[in-house]
C-alpha positions in Angstrom: 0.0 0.0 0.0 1.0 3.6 -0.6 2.6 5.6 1.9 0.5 9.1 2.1 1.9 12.5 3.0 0.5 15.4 3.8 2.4 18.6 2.5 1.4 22.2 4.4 2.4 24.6 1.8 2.3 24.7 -2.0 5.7 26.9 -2.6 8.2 26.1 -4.4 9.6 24.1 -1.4 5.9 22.3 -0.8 6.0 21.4 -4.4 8.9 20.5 -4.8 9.3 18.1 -1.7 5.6 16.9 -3.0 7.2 16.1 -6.7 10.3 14.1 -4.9 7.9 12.0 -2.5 6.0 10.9 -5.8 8.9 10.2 -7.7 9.6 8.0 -4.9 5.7 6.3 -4.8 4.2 7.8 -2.4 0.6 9.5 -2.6 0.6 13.2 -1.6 -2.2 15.8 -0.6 -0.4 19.1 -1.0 -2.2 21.9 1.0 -2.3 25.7 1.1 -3.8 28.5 3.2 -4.0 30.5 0.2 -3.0 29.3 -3.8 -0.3 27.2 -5.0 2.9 29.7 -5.4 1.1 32.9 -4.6 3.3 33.9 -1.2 7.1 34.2 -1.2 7.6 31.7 -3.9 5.4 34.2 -6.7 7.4 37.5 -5.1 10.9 36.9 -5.4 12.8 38.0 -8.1 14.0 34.5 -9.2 18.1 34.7 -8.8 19.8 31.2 -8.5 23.0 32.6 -6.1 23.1 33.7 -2.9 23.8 37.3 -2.7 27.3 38.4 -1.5 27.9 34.0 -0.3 30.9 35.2 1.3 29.1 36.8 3.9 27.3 33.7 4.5 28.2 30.0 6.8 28.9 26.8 4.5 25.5 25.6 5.4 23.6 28.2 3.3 26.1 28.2 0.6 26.6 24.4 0.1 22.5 24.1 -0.2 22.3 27.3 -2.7 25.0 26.1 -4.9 24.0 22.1 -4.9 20.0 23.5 -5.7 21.0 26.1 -8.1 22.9 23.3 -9.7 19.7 21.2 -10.4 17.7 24.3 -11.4 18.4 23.9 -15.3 17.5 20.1 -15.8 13.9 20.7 -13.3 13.4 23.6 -15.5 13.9 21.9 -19.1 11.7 19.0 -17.6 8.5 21.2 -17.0 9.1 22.5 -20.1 9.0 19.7 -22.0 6.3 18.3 -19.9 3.9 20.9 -19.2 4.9 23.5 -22.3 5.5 26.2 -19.5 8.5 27.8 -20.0 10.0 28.8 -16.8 12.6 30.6 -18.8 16.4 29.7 -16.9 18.5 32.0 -18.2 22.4 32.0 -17.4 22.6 35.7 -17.9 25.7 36.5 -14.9 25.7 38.8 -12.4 28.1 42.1 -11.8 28.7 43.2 -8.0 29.7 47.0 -7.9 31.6 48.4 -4.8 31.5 48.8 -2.5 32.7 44.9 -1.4 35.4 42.9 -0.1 36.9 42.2 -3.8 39.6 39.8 -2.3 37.5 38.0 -0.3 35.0 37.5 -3.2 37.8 36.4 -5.3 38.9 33.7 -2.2 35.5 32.4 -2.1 35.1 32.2 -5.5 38.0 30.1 -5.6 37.2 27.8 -2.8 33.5 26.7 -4.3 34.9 26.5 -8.0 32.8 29.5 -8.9 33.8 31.6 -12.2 34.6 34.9 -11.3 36.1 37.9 -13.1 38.0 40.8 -11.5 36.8 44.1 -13.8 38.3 47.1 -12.7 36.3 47.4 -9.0 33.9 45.0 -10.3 33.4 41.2 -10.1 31.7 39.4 -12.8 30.1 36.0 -11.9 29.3 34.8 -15.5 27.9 31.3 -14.4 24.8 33.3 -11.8 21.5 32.0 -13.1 18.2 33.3 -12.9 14.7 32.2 -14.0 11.0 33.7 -13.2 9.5 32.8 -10.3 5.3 33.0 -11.4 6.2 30.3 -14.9 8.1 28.4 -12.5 5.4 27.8 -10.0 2.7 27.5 -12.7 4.6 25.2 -14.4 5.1 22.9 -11.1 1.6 22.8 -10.2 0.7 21.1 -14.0 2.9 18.9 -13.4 1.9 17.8 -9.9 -1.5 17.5 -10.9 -0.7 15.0 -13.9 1.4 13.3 -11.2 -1.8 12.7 -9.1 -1.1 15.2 -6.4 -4.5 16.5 -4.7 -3.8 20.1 -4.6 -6.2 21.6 -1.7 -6.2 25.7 -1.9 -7.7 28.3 0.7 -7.4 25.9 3.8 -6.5 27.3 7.2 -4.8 24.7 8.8 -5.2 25.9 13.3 -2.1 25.6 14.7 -1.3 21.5 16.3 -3.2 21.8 19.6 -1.2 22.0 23.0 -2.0 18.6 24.3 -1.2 16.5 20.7 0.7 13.2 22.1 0.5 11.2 18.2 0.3 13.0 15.1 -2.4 10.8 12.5 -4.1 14.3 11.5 -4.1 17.8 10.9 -7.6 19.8 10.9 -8.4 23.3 9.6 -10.3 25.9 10.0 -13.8 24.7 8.5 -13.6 21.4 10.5 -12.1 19.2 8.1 -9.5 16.1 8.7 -6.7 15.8 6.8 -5.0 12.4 7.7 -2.1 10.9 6.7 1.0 9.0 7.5 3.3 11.4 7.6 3.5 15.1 7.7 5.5 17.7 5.9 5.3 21.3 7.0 7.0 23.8 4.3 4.1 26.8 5.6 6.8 29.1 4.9 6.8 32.6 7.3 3.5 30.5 8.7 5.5 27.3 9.9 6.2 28.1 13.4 2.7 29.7 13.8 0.9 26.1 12.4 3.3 24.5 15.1 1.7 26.3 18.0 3.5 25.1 21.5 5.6 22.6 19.5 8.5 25.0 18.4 9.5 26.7 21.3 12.9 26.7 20.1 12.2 27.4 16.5 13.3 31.1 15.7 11.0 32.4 12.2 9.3 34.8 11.3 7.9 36.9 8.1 10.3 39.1 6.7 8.5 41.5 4.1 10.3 41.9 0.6 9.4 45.1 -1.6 10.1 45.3 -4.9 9.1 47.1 -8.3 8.6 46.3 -12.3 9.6 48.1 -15.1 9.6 47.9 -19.1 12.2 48.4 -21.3 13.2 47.4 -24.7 14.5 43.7 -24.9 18.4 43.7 -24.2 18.4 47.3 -22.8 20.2 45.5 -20.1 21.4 41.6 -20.5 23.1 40.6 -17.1 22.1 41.6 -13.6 23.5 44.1 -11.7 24.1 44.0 -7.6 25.3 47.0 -5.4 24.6 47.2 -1.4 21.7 44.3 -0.8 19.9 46.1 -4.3 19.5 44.1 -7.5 18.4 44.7 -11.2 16.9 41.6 -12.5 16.4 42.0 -16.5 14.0 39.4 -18.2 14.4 38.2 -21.8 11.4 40.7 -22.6 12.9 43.3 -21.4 11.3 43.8 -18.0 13.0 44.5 -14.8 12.7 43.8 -11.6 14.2 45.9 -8.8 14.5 45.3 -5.1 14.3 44.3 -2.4 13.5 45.4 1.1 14.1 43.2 4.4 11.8 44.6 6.6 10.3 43.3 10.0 6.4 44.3 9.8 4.9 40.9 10.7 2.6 40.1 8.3 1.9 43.3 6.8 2.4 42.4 2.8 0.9 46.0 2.3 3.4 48.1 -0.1 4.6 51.6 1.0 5.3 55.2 -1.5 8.5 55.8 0.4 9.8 52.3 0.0 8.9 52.3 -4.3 10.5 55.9 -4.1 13.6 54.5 -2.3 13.9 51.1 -4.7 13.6 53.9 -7.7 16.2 55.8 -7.1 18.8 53.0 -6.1 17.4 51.6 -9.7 18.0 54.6 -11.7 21.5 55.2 -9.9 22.0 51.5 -11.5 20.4 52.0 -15.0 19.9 55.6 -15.6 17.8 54.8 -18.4 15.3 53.5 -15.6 15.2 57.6 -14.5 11.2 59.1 -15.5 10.3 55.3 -16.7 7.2 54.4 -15.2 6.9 51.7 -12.5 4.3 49.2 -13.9 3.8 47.1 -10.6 4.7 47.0 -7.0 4.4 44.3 -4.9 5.9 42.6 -1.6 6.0 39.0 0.2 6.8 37.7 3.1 9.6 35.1 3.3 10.3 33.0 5.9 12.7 34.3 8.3 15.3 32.6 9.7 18.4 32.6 12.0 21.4 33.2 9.6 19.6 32.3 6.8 20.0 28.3 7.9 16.5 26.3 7.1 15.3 23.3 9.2 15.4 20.4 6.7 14.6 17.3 9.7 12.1 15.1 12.0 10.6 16.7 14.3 11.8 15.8 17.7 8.5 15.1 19.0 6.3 13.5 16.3 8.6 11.0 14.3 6.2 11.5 11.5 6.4 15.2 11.3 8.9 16.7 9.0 9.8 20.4 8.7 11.0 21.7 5.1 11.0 25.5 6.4 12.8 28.7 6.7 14.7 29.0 3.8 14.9 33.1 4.2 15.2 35.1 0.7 16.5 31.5 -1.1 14.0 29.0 -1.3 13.4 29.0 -5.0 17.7 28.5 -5.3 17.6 25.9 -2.2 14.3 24.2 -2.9 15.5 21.2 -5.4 17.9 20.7 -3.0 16.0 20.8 0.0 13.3 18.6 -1.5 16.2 15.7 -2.0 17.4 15.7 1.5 13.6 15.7 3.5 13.3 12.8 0.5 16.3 11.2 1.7 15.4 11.1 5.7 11.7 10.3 5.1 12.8 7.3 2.7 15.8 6.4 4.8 18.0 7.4 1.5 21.4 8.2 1.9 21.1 12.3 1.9 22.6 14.2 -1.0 24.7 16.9 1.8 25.1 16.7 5.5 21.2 17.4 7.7 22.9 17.6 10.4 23.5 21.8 9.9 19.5 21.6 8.7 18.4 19.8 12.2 15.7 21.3 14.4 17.2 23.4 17.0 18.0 22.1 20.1 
């Protein structure tokens, strides 16, 4: 009989982590408080590298690199199997000053990343990027030829205080959701579905602004990077700009003096961006965490309750990697890198 597994969250993580436990026969009821990819996973801006790694522990940078590695074979998949492009592009990425060009160059070396000095520039010709809205629409066609039951607009309550065995997870409108085993990849909402269970888990939203322009096609070809700000060109020639980290809870509202702030760091960029209207502007809330580290592991309490969670501003880069390690543990597989730095905090 088929092994059944409840995922909480349809992101890129949720779905992914669903697409891996199918792969591996198991039936899967994928579940979201809202739509499939319309949080953090439709807001991002779709770069495949962490931003400045060298600032960041092996951890984070062993699980960016080893998912942005796996990005372009997922990607030509869905689009051979759904027709949904989710465009992967190896455009590169330039990082203007200021930054520690030495140590950039040192961690460069040490991962086997290309990189090229340019004046008081680095240019990382291999940094990917893809859009984040194809990808996710693209994912859920595919999960739903897979036979995933997909479950929108259900508010899971938090696990009540006095749970002793885990066989079911209720929401909001009084229905059961059983299973026999549990995956929780809620996102900014994980710690809040755990209730009393996560006293030492340490997430929270962290709000993301950003803005959308149009341009010609190849007015810019490569992105750009300066001081935690980003241009992000697509092949039709719109640009992304952003992003804010900002602790609001979970306000997703957008703000004038935020879009005013992004512009101007923009057109300081691309000064072709200066006057050119703003065509959207939009935030999400991604799942904070400490140092950017996500919980990939059992629970300690429920050995059928498995947290794929936290994965800050890189879940789309992380998320094909992630999805093969909470695979790995939940199949007894031999795990592609280390859990042990992914482990629920003690």
């Amino acid at each position: 009989m088929r092994r059944h597994a409840v995922i909480i969250g349809a992101g890129v993580v949720g779905c992914l982590s669903a697409l891996a436990l199918v792969e591996r026969g198991w039936r899967v009821t994928l579940i979201d408080r809202g739509t499939l990819g319309g949080e953090a996973s439709w807001a991002g801006g779709g770069i495949l590298f962490p931003l400045l790694p060298w600032n960041y522990s092996d951890p984070v940078n062993r699980l960016a690199l080893a998912g942005a590695a796996r990005h372009p074979e997922l990607c030509e998949q869905l689009r051979a199997d759904t027709g949904i492009d989710p465009q992967y592009q190896a455009c590169g990425m330039r990082i203007l000053p200021p930054f520690d060009l030495d140590r950039a160059q040192r961690w460069c070396r040490a991962y086997g990343i290309s990189a090229e000095p340019q004046a008081d520039t680095l240019w990382l010709p291999s940094v990917s990027q893809l859009r984040n809205p194809r990808l996710m629409r693209a994912l859920g066609t595919l999960l739903t030829r897979r036979g995933v039951s997909l479950v929108e607009h259900a508010q899971l309550i938090p696990l009540p205080d006095n749970t002793e065995r885990l066989v079911e997870w209720r929401d909001a409108q009084g229905r059961v959701f059983a299973a026999d085993a549990f995956v929780l990849a809620a996102g900014a909402w994980s710690q809040t579905l755990l209730g009393c269970h996560a006293p030492s888990l340490q997430m929270k939203p962290m709000r993301g602004q950003m803005l959308l322009y149009q341009l010609a096609p190849g007015t810019l070809t490569h992105m750009l990077y300066r001081e935690d700000f980003y241009l992000i060109p697509r092949q039709d020639g719109r640009i992304l700009a952003g992003s804010t980290v900002e602790d609001v809870g979970f306000d997703k509202s957008t703000t004038p003096a935020i879009a005013a702030e992004l512009a101007a760091k923009a057109a300081a960029l691309l000064p072709q961006l200066a006057g050119t209207a703003i065509i959207r502007h939009w935030s999400g809330l991604r799942p904070g965490s400490p140092d950017n580290v996500p919980v990939i592991a059992r629970h300690p309490r429920f050995d059928n309750l498995f947290l794929n969670t936290g994965h800050f501003r890189y879940g789309v880069t992380m998320a094909p990697a992630s999805a093969e390690i909470l695979a790995g543990l939940m199949c007894g597989e031999t795990p592609i890198l280390d859990p042990a730095p992914y482990a629920f905090p003690a």
